[in-house]
N, C-alpha and C positions, 0 to 999 in steps of 0.2 A: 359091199362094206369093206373087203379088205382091198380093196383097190383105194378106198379114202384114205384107212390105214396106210398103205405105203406111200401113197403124199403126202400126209403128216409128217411120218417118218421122215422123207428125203427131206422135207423142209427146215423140221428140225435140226438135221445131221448138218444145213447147209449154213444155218445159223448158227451154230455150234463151230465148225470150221471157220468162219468169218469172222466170231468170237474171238477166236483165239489167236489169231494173226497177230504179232508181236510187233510190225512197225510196218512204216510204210513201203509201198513199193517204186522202186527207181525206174525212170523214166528211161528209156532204151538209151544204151550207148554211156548213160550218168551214172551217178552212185545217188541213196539216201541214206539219210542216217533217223536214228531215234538216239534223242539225249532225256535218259532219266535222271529229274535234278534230287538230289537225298538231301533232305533238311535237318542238319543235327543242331538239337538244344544244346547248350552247355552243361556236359556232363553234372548229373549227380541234383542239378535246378528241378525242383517240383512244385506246383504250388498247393500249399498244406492244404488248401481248404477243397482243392477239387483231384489234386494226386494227380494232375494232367502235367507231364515233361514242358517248360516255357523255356524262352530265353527273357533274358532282361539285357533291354536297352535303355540307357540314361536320357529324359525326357530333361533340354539342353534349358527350356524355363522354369521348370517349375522343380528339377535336380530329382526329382523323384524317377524309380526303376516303373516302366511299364510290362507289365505281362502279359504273351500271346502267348495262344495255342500254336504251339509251332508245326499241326497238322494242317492248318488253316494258310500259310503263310503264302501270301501274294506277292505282288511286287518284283517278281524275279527274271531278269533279262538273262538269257541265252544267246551266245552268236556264234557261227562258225566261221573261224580266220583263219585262212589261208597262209602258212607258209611261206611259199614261195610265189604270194598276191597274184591267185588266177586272176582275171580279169572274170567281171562277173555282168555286164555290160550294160545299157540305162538301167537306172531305175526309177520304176513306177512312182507317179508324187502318192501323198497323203493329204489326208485332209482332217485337220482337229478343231471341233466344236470348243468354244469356249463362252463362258457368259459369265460376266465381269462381276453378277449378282449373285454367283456361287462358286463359290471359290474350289481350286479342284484340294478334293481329299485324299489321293492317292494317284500312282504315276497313271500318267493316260495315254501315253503311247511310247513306240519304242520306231526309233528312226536311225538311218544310216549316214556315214560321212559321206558328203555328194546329193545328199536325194533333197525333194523341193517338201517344205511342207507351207501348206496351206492354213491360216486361219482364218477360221469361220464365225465372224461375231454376232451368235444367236442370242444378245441380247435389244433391248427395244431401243438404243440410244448408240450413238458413236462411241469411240473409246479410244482412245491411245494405246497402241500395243505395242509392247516393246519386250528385252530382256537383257540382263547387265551379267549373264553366265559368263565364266572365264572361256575365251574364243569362240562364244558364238553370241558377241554382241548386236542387236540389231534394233532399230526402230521403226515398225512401219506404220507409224504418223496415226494420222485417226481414221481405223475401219469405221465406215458405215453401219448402222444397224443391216445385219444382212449378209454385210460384204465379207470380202476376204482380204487380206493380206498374205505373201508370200516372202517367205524366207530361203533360200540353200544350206541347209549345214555343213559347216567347215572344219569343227572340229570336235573329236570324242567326248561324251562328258554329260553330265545334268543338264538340262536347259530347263530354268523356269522361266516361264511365259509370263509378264506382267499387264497390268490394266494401271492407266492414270487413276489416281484416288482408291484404289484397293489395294488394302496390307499385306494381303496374301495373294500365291500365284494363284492365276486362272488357269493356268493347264502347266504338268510338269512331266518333261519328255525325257527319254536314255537316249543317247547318238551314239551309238557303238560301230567301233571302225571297221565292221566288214558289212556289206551288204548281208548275209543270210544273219537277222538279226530276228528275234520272237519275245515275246512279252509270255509266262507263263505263272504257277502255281504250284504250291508240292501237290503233290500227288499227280500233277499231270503232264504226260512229256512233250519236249519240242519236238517235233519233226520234220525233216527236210528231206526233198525229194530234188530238186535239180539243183546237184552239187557237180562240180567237175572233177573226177578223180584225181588222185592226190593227196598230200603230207596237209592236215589240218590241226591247229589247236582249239577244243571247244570250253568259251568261257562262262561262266556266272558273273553274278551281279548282283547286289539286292543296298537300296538303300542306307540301309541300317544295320548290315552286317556282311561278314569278308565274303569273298567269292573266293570260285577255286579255276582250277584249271584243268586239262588233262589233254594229250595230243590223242592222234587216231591217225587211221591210213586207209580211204575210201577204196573200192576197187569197183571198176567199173559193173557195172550191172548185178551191184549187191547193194543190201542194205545192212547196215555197220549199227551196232547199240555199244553206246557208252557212257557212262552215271559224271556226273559232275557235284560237288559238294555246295553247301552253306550253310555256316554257320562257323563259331567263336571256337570250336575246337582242334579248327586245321590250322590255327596262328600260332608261332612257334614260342615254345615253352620258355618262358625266362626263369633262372635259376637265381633264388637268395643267393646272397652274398654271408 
């Protein structure tokens, strides 16, 4: 019996140590980092009826303030750039579903300057796919039901994906100018394991509100943790007149 006991035990203690490992481990000879992203409401904003901290973003039709749980808050792009622009060498394509019959609700992927992305038209009929984003215009004519079209992105920035005859985009992607780029959540952090050591800036993104910034300095066969902000209280204060 106490021989089960002490397997329990060591199994536990092993979970427990596993637990609590705070970021990821670097790949010999690399660095890794963890970026925790901190989501701050606009000081002092609560909403009366539930006493939960939101921000308010101006809804650009109908002029009315939307309210989110800013515990909740998605949407948030992460990248780490380089300095002194290591070279970070191909990159792997993508591939994004789109279906011209539902339009997308929220960003759907996060792509690099350089990398190939694919679409995928999982709807039952042809379409025209195209997109009219500042520098990364493109048109790839009418995918097939099924098929794909291919694009390279060329420049940093939104890209909404369009469909002939629908109002709204069918897929809406971030192209952020370095390769080690991540789609993420508050509460959950990016992490990056083959990074080249080296002088990095790590940035945010969101949307619908400011990002921040913050440099760091990798060292080879460590792993680095550094927080990155968003939200409406890091823009700088303008003073009455």
């Amino acid at each position: 019996m106490m021989g089960r006991w002490n397997i329990f035990a060591a199994l536990l203690l092993m979970m427990l140590v596993t637990g609590c490992q705070s970021g990821p481990a670097p790949i010999p000879g690399m660095s890794a980092l963890r970026v925790n992203v901190i989501t701050e409401p606009k000081a002092g904003v609560k909403d009366p009826r539930t006493a939960i901290t939101v921000y308010d973003t101006q809804d650009k039709e109908r002029g009315a303030f939307e309210r989110v749980d800013y515990s909740a808050l998605d949407e948030i792009v992460v990248w780490v750039e380089p300095i002194n622009k290591t070279p970070a060498g191909p990159l792997a394509p993508i591939t994004i579903d789109v279906n011209p019959q539902k339009p997308a609700e929220t960003l759907s992927a996060v792509a690099s300057v350089g990398q190939r992305i694919a679409i995928h038209n999982t709807s039952s009929q042809a379409r025209q796919i195209y997109s009219v984003s500042d520098g990364n215009e493109f048109d790839l004519g009418s995918v097939p039901a099924g098929g794909r079209g291919e694009y390279l992105v060329k420049s940093a920035g939104p890209i909404e994906v369009l469909a002939a005859g629908v109002k709204e985009p069918v897929a809406e992607i971030y192209a952020a100018p370095s390769p080690w780029a991540k789609l993420t959540n508050s509460g959950t952090p990016a992490d990056f394991v083959n990074l080249p050591p080296g002088q990095y800036r790590i940035v945010s993104w969101h949307p619908r509100l400011p990002g921040s910034e913050t440099p760091v300095t990798l060292l080879p066969d460590q792993t680095a943790k550094v927080s990155v902000k968003v939200g409406v209280n890091g823009l700088p204060k303008v003073s009455g007149k």
